[in-house]
C-alpha positions, 0 to 999 in steps of 0.5 A: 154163519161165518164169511165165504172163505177165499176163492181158492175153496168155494163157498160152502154155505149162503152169507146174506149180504146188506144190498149194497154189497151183495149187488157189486158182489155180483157184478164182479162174479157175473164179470169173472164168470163171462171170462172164466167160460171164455178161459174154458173155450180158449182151453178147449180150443188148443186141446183140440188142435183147433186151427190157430189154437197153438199160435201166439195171438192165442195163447197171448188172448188165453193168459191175458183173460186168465190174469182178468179172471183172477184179478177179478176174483181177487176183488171180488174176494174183497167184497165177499169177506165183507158182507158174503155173497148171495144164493145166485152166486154159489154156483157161479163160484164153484164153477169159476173155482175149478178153472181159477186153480188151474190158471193160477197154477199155470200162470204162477208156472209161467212166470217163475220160468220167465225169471228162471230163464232170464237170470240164468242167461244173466248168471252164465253170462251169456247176456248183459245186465239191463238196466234195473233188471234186479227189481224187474225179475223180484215183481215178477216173483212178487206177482207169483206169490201173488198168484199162488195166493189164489190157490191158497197159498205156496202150500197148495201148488204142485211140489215142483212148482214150490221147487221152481218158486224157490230157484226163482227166489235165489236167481233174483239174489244172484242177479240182484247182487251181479246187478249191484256190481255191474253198476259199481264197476264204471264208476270204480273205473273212471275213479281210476282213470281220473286218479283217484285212490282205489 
């Protein structure tokens, strides 16, 4: 039978796996599934109003175990395309796959408006332009194209995501190019004031 397909489409069918693998394989998605049922009660938590469920230290706890859930199941994707993955470990993918969608989808959303913001405060003028900001906001990009990856691909995310992704790619031009400039400026400057030619 054919490998176990991506994390983002649990797998439909048993692939045997040679010992070796088939153990790290597990390892990894007994890792993943710990930290996709504590992503499930943080959720449940700030669905429910619990009491400190809306502060920062929450919601900082909430997205840095939604990164390790599918930081996980990215490497353990490695060893599943390799040599499959057993019996045990069939239930566990299909219940860590309907959290790892909604994580990758609100993290990948997170992330584009992070960029968006920024370069637009940039863009109007309304902040300065920190150094190597240009480089700064493209591995944010980079990192949610790598998000979107889980859920299969820019293809498979909600349209306004896809929409958000594609603003987000043409803030870093923008911001890229007013950084080129920015950095260009001092030293046409002081060219002048040394007088240098133009």
């Amino acid at each position: 039978p054919p490998p176990a397909s991506a994390p983002a489409s649990a797998p439909a069918s048993v692939v045997q796996a040679d010992n070796g693998e088939s153990y790290r394989a597990s390892a990894i998605i007994d890792k993943a599934f710990v930290t996709a049922r504590m992503v499930e009660q943080l959720l449940a938590r700030r669905r429910n109003n619990a009491p400190g469920s809306n502060d920062a230290a929450h919601h900082e706890l909430l997205v840095d175990a939604q990164e390790r859930l599918i930081n996980l199941m990215l490497l353990a994707q490695l060893h599943i395309e390799a040599s499959g993955c057993s019996a045990n470990d069939v239930a566990k993918l299909q219940f860590i796959h309907k959290l790892l969608i909604g994580s990758a989808e609100s993290l990948v959303r997170t992330a584009i408006e992070q960029v968006i913001r920024i370069g637009n405060s940039i863009i109007s003028g309304q902040t300065g332009v920190p150094m190597n900001i240009g480089n700064i906001l493209k591995a944010k990009m980079d990192h949610a194209s790598l998000l979107a990856s889980v859920v299969g691909g820019a293809e498979k995310l909600p349209e306004d995501i896809r929409s958000q992704l594609l603003m987000g790619e043409n803030i870093v031009l923008q911001v890229n190019s007013i950084s080129d400039q920015h950095l260009r400026l001092p030293h046409f400057d002081s060219a002048r004031r040394l007088g240098a030619p133009a």
